[in-house]
Structure formats: C-alpha cells, structure tokens
C-alpha positions as CSV (number, residue, x, y, z in Angstrom):
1,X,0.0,0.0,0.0
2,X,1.1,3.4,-0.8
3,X,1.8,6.0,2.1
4,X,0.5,9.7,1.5
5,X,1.6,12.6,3.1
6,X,-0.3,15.5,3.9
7,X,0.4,18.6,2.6
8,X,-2.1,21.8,2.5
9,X,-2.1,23.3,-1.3
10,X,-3.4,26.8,-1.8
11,X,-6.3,27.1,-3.4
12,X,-6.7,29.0,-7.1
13,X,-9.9,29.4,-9.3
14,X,-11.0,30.2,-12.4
15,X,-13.9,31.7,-14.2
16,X,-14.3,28.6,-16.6
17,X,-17.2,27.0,-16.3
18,X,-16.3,23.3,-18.0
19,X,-13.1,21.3,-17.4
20,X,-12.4,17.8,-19.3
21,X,-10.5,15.4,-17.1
22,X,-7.9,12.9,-18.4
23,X,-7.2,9.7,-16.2
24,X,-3.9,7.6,-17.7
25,X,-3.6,3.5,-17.1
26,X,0.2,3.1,-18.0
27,X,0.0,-0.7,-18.4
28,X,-0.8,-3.0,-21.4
29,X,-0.4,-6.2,-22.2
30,X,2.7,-6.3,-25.0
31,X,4.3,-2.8,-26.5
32,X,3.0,-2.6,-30.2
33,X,5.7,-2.0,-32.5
34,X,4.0,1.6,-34.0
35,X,3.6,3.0,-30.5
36,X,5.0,5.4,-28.9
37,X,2.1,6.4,-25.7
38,X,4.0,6.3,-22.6
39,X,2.5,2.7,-21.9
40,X,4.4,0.2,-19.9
41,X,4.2,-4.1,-19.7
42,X,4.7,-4.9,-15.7
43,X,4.1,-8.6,-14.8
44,X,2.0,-7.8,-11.8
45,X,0.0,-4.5,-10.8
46,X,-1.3,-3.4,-7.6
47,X,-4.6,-2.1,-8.0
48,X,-5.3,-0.8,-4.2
49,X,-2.0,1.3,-4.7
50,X,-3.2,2.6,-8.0
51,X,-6.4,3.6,-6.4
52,X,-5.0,5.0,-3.7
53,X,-1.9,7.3,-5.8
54,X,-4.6,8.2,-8.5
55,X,-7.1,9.8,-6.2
56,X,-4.6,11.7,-4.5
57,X,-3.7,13.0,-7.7
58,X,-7.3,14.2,-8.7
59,X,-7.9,15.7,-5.1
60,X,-4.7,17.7,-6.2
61,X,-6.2,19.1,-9.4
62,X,-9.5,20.1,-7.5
63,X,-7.4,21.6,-4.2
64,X,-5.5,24.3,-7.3
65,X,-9.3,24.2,-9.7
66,X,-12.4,23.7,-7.8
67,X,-14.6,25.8,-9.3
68,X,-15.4,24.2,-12.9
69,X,-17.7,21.3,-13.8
70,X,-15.9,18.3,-15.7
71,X,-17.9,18.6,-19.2
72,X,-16.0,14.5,-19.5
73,X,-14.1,11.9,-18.7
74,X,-11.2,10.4,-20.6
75,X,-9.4,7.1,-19.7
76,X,-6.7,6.5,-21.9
77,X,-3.4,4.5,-22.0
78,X,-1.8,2.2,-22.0
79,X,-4.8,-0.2,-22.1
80,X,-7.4,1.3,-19.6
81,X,-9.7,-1.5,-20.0
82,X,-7.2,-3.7,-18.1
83,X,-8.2,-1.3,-15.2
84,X,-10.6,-3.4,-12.5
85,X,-14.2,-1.7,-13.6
86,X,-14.3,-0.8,-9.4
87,X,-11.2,1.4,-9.9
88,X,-12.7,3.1,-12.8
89,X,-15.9,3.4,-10.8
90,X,-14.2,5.0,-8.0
91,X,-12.4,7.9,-10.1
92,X,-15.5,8.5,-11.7
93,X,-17.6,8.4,-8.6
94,X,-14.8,10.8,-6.7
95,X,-15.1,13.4,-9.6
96,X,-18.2,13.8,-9.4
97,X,-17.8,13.9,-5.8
98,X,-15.5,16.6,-5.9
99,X,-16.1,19.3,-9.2
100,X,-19.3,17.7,-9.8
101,X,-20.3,16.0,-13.6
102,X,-22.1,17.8,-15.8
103,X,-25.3,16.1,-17.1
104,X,-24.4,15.5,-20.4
105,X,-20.7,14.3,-19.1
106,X,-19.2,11.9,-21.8
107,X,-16.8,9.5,-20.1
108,X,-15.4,7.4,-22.6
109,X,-12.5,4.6,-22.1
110,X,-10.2,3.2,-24.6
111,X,-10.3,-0.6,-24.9
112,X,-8.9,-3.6,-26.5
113,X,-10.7,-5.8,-28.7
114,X,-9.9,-9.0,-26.4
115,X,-12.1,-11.2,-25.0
116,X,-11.2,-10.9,-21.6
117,X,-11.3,-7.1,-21.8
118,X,-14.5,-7.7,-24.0
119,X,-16.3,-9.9,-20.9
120,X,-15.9,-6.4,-18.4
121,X,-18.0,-4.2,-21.2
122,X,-21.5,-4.7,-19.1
123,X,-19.2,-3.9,-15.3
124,X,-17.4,-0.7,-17.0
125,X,-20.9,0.2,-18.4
126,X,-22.1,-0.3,-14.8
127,X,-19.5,2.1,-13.5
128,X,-20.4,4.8,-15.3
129,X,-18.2,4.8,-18.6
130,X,-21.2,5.6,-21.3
131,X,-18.7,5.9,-24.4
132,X,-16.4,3.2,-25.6
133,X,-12.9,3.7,-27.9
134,X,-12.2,0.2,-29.3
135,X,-8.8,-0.5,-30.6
136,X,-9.6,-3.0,-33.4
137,X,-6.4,-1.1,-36.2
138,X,-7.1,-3.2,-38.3
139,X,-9.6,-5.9,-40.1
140,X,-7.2,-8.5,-41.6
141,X,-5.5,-10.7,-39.5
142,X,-2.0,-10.6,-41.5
143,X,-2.1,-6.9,-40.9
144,X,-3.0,-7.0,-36.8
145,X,-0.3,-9.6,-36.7
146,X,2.6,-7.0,-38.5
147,X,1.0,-4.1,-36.1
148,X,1.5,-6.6,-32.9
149,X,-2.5,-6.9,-31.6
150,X,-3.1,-9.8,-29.7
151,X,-6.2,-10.3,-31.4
152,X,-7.2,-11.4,-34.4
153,X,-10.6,-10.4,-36.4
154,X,-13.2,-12.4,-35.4
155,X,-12.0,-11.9,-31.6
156,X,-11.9,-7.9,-32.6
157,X,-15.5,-8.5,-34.1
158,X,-17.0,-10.0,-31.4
159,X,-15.5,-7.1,-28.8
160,X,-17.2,-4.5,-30.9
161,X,-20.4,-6.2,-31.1
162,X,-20.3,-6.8,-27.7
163,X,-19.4,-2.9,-26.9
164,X,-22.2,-1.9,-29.4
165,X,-24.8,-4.0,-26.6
166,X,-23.4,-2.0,-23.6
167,X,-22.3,1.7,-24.5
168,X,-24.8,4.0,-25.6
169,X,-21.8,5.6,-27.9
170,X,-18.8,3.3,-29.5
171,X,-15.8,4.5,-31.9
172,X,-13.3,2.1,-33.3
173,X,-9.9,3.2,-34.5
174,X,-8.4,1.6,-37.7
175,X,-4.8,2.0,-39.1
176,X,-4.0,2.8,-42.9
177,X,-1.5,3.3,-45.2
178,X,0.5,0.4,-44.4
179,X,3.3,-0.8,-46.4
180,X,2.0,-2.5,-49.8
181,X,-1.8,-1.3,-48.8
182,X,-3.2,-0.6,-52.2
183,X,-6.2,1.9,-52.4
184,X,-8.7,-1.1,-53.5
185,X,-7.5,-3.1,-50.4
186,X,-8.1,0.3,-47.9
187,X,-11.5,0.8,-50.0
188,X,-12.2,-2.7,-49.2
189,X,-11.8,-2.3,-45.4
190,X,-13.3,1.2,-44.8
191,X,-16.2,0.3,-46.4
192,X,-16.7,-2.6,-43.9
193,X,-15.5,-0.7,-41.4
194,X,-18.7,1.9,-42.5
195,X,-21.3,-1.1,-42.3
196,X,-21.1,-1.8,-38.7
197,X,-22.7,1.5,-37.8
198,X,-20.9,3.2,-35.1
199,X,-21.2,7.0,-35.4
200,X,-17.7,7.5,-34.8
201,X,-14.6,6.4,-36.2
202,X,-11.1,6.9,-35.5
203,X,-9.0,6.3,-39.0
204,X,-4.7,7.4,-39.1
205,X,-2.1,7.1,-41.3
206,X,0.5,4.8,-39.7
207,X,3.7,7.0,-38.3
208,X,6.6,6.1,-37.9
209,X,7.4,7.4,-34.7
210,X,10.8,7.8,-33.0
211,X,12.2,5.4,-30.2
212,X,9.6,2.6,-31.6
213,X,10.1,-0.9,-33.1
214,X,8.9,0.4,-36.7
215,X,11.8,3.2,-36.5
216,X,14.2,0.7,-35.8
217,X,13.3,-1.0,-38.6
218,X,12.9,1.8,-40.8
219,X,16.2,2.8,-40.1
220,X,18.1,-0.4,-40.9
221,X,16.0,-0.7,-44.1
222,X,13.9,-3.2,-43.5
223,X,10.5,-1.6,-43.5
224,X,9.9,0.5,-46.0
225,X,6.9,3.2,-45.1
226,X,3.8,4.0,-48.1
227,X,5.3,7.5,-50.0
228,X,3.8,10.5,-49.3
229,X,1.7,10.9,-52.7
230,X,0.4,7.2,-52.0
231,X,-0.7,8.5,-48.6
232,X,-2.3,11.6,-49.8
233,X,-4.2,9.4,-52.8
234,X,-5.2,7.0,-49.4
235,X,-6.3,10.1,-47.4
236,X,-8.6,11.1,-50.3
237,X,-10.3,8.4,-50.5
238,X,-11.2,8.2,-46.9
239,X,-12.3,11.7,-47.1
240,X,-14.7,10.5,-49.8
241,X,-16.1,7.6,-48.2
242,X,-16.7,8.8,-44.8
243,X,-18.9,12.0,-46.3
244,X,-20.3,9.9,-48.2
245,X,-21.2,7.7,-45.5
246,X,-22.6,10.7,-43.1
247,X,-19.0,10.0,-40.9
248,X,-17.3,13.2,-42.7
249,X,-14.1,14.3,-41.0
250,X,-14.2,17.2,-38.4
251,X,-10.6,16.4,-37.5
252,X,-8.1,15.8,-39.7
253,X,-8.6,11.7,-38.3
254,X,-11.7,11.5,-37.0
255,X,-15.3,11.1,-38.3
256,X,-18.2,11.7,-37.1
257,X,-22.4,11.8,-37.9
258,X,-23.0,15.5,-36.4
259,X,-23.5,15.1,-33.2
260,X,-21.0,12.4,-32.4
261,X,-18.3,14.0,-32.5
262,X,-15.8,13.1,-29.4
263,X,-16.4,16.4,-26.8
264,X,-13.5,15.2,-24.8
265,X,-10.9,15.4,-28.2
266,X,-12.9,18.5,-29.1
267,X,-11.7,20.4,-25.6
268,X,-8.1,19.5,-26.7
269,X,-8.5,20.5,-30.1
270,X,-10.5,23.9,-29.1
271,X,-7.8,25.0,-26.3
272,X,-10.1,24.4,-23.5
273,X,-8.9,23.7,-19.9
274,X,-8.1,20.0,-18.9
275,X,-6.4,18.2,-16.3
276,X,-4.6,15.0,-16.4
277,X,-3.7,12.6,-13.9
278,X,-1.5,9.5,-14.0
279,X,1.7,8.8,-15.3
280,X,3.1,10.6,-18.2
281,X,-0.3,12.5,-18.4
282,X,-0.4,16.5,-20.0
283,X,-3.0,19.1,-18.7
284,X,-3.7,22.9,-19.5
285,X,-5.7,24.7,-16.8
286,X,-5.6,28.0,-15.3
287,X,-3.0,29.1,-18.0
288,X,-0.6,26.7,-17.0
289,X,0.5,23.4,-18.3
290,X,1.1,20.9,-16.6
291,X,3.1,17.1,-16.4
292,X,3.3,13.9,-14.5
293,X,5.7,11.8,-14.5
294,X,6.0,9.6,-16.7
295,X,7.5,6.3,-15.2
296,X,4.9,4.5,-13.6
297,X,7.5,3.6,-10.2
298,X,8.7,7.4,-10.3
299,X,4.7,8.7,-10.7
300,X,4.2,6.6,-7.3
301,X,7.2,8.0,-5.7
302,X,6.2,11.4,-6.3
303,X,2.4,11.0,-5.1
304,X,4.5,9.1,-1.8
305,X,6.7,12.1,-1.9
306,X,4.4,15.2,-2.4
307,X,0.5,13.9,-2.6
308,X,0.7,14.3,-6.0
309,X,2.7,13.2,-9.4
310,X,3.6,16.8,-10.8
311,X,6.9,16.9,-12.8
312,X,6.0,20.1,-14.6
313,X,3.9,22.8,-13.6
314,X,5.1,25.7,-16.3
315,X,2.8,29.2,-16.2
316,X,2.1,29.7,-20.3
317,X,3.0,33.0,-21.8
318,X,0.0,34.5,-24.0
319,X,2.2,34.2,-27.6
320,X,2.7,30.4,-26.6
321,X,-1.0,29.7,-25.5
322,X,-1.9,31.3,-29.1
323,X,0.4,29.5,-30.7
324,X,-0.9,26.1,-29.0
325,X,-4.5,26.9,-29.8
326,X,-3.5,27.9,-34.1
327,X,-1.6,24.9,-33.7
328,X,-4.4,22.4,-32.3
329,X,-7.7,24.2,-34.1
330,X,-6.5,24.0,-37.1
331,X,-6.8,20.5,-37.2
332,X,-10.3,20.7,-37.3
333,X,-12.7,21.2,-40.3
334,X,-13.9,24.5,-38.0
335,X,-10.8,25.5,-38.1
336,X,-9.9,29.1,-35.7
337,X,-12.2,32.1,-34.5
338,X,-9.3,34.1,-34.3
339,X,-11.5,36.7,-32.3
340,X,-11.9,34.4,-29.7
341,X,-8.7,33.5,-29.4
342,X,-7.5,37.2,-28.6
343,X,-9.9,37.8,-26.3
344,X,-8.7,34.5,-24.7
345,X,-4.8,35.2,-24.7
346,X,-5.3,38.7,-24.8
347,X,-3.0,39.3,-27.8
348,X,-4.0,40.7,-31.2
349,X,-4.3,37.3,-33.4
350,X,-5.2,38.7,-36.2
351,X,-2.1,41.0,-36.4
352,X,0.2,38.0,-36.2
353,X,-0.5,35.2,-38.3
354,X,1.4,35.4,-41.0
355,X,-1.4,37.0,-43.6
356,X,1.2,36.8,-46.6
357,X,1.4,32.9,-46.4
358,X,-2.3,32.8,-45.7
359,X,-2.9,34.8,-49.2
360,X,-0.7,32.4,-50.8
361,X,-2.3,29.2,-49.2
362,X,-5.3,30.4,-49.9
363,X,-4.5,31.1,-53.8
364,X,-3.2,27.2,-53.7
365,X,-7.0,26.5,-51.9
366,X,-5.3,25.0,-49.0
367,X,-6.8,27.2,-46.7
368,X,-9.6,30.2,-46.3
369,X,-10.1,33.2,-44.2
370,X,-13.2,33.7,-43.5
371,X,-13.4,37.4,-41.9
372,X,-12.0,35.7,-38.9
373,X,-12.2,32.4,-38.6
374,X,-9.0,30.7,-40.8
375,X,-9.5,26.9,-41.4
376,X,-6.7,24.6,-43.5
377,X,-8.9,23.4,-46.4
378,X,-9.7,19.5,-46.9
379,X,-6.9,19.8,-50.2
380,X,-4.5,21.2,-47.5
381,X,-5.1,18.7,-44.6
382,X,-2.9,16.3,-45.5
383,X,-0.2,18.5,-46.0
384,X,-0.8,19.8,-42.5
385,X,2.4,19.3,-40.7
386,X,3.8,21.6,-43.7
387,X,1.1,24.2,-43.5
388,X,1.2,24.6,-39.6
389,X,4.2,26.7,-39.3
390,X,3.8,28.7,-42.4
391,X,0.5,30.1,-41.1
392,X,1.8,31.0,-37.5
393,X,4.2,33.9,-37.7
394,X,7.6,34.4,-36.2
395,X,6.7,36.8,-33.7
396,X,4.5,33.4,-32.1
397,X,7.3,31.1,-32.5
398,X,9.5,33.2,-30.9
C-alpha cells in the first residue's frame, strides 16, 4: 500500500465553467511496434495502490481548480480496460464527488478488442463509462499480426459487437496506409469498417514514430513506409467515403455523424482547460501546463513524496497559449475564431499570423479566411504538418 503525506495546497480558481479530465492507465499487455504512448508491460499491478496514488492526484487538481464542472471523462493508456471496472468506478464516482459532472458528461474509455477485456463491457458500463474507444487497427488478421495486436478479427468483431450491446456511444480506430496497402485493399476495409454503424470512427495514417520498433526498422532498411503521394491518394479516399457515408471528418482523423463528434478530443482541439492525472499524463488549466511523470515507479514515488505526481507545472505565456490553440484548431474542419482566441490570450491574433502565407495558401485553396475564422482546407489537410508553421508567424514562434 502506498503511504501519502499530507500537505495543505493553496487554493486557485478560475472563471471557466467546463473542465475535461484525463485519467492515464500506464499498463498494457505487450508494446506494439508503431507506439509510442507512454504505456508500460509490468508482470504484476497493484490495484489498491493505484487507487489510492490516482485519487490523490485528482484531489490535487481540485485543491489548485475547484470551481469548474468536468464537461467529461477520458481514460486513456496504456490499455485502460485492463483497469478493474471498481477502480474506474471509483475515479469517476470521486469526480463527481469533488467538481461535480455535468449532465451530459461523456466518459469514454479506450479498450482492447480481447475477450477478456471484452467480458468487463456490461461492469465498466455499470461504472459509469457511457462511451467506448475500441482499438480493433485493423480488419485483416496478417495486418493486426505486423502491427503486434493480440487479437485477431473475429475476436476484434466480437469485442465490438459486444461494446455496441453496452455503450450508448462506441468509436473504433483503424490503421491505414500500411506498407503494400493498395487503395482497392483500404476501399475494401473502410467500407466494412462503414457497415457496422458506429457513429464515430477513429482512421490514421500509420507513423513512424521515433524510439519505436517500426523506427528501428525503418532505419536499418527493413520496412519500408507508403510514399507520401500514395498517402495523400489513401487520405482522399477516406475523405470520400466517410462523407459519403454521413461520418465526414471534423478532425483531420476522426469522423463523425453531427452530433458524435468526441467532446472530450474537441476540448483538446479547441484549447479548452483539462487536467490530467496518472503517469506521463499532460493538462492545461488556469494558464498553465502541466506534467506527471512519466514512469509509472517514479509517478508513485512522487504521489509518496508530495500527494501528487507533478513533474511540470510551467505558467504559459500569451504568444505560446496562441500558438498552441493555431496549432491544435487548425486541425479541425472549424478551423480558428481568431476573435476568440485574442480575447482569450489577450494578444492581437489577427495582427500575427502570418497574412502573406495565408494569401498564398489560400491562392493554392489549401486554406480560407473567412473574416476571422481561418481553417486549413480538406486539399490542404494532408499536408498539415507543412502548412502549420507557415500560417503562424515568427513573432508566435519566438
């Protein structure tokens, strides 16, 4: 069992009226080869001391932000539906206990398309979870054996089916442009993938990502990654058969029918306040960002140490929080209310984006300016990564 110390913490509060609250479960079962989530394979866990350091950590948040409702719930990993459905319970039950839920609150947990996991759907349910993010990647078994899933597609199948009988809301993630994935074989799968009538679906380009498996072998030659026009001919395509569908993209890889759209994402993607607790887990609240540590020994150690697992707590400068926000809403189809944004950080927006690279983009059709709201244009999302820092000036950068 884990020893806490007491500490008092001043108290702080803000005028916002909504907070989204991120709970990370470090552990999974193997380390997929494309990841690189700060998840972690341990041959035993000890639940009671999870429980104990994780409440601690959210009685933290709410001793430094009491004032806000939590607008939803996030459980992400790692593989959160190792958790024991009591622990998630718990959390849930002690957030509400504390800020309060607000009565839409979605609370959604990421799962794995095992059986096992699969057979604590109905308990999770029970414990409050009402939205489910299923981890199926992929809907050929060669493929889910090359990514490193433990299931196959009939097990994968039968976890979303089951989901579908206990969550009033379920999104499934799938993984494309793999090496040697031709656009008939991705056509194939998406429009299975569009049959089984979730209103949510979770579709990315495979990354090769540093410090993984797939870099490794990348680097020594042998994997070779889809080429970029490939990609973007792969991307188009899913663009066209989502809308058409009635799932079209309001991020630049995720896909919704209006309505369904994932609030909790949507707080990230809009700039609004969130906490997050566990190991390795990111927040942004009262102007400040925030980090835990990432190590799940060291994140215990710290809650041990100081009743809570802080590694960073860093105030943010206006120029940086507007250069977060262009960064993260221009992901989605909405793209920016750069209004909003300056009466947010309190800096003139409009003034410094770059409006000679916007007229230039916006020649191209990449992206639009729309008195002011600025969104990157479906033509230009896949080029995103390129677009990003032409649109934000120096003087935000800097």
């Amino acid at each position: 069992m884990l020893h806490i110390p007491s500490s008092p913490i001043s108290t702080q509060q803000t005028d916002l009226e909504e907070l989204a609250l991120y709970i990370h479960w470090p552990f999974c079962i193997a380390k997929c080869p494309y990841c690189d989530f700060n998840s972690h394979v341990r041959d035993q866990v000890d639940h009671d001391a999870w429980q104990t350091a994780l409440l601690f950590d959210l009685r933290h948040e709410y001793k430094v932000n009491p004032k806000p409702r939590i607008s939803s719930i996030f459980f992400g990993g790692g593989t959160p539906s190792l958790m024991r459905p009591q622990l998630v319970a718990k959390l849930i039950a002690e957030a509400d206990k504390l800020w309060g839920l607000m009565d839409s609150c979605e609370i959604t947990l990421e799962a794995n398309p095992s059986s096992v996991e699969a057979s604590k759907f109905a308990d999770i349910a029970s414990a409050g979870v009402n939205r489910v993010s299923l981890g199926l990647q992929s809907l050929d078994d060669q493929t889910l054996e090359f990514l490193g899933r433990a299931h196959d597609v009939a097990e994968g199948l039968a976890a979303l089916a089951t989901a579908q009988q206990n969550f009033d809301r379920v999104s499934f993630d799938l993984i494309y442009a793999r090496p040697g994935q031709s656009l008939d074989d991705w056509r194939s799968e998406l429009e299975q993938a569009l049959d089984f009538g979730t209103d949510h679906l979770s579709l990315y380009q495979l990354t090769i990502e540093p410090g993984t498996r797939f870099e490794t072998l990348v680097r020594t030659g042998k994997l070779v990654p889809a080429d970029d026009d490939h990609c973007a001919d792969l991307f188009d395509l899913t663009q066209d058969l989502t809308k058409a569908a009635g799932l079209p993209s309001y991020e630049i890889s995720n896909h919704a029918r209006t309505g369904q759209e994932g609030r909790h994402n949507l707080t990230y993607w809009r700039y609004g306040d969130y906490i997050g607790i566990g190991p390795g887990a990111h927040g942004r609240r009262l102007n400040t960002a925030t980090e835990r540590h990432k190590k799940p020994e060291n994140f215990l150690s710290a809650v041990e140490r100081n009743g809570n697992g802080l590694k960073v707590e860093q105030a943010l400068s206006p120029d940086v929080q507007a250069t977060e926000a262009l960064m993260m809403g221009l992901r989605l189809g909405e793209g920016v209310d750069l209004d909003a944004l300056a009466e947010k950080t309190g800096l003139a927006i409009v003034d410094m984006v770059d409006q000679a690279e916007i007229q230039k983009l916006s020649v191209l059709g990449l992206v639009d300016r729309d008195g002011v709201r600025l969104t990157v244009q479906p033509k230009g999302m896949p080029l995103l990564d390129a677009i990003l820092p032409k649109l934000i000036s120096d003087v935000l950068r800097t």
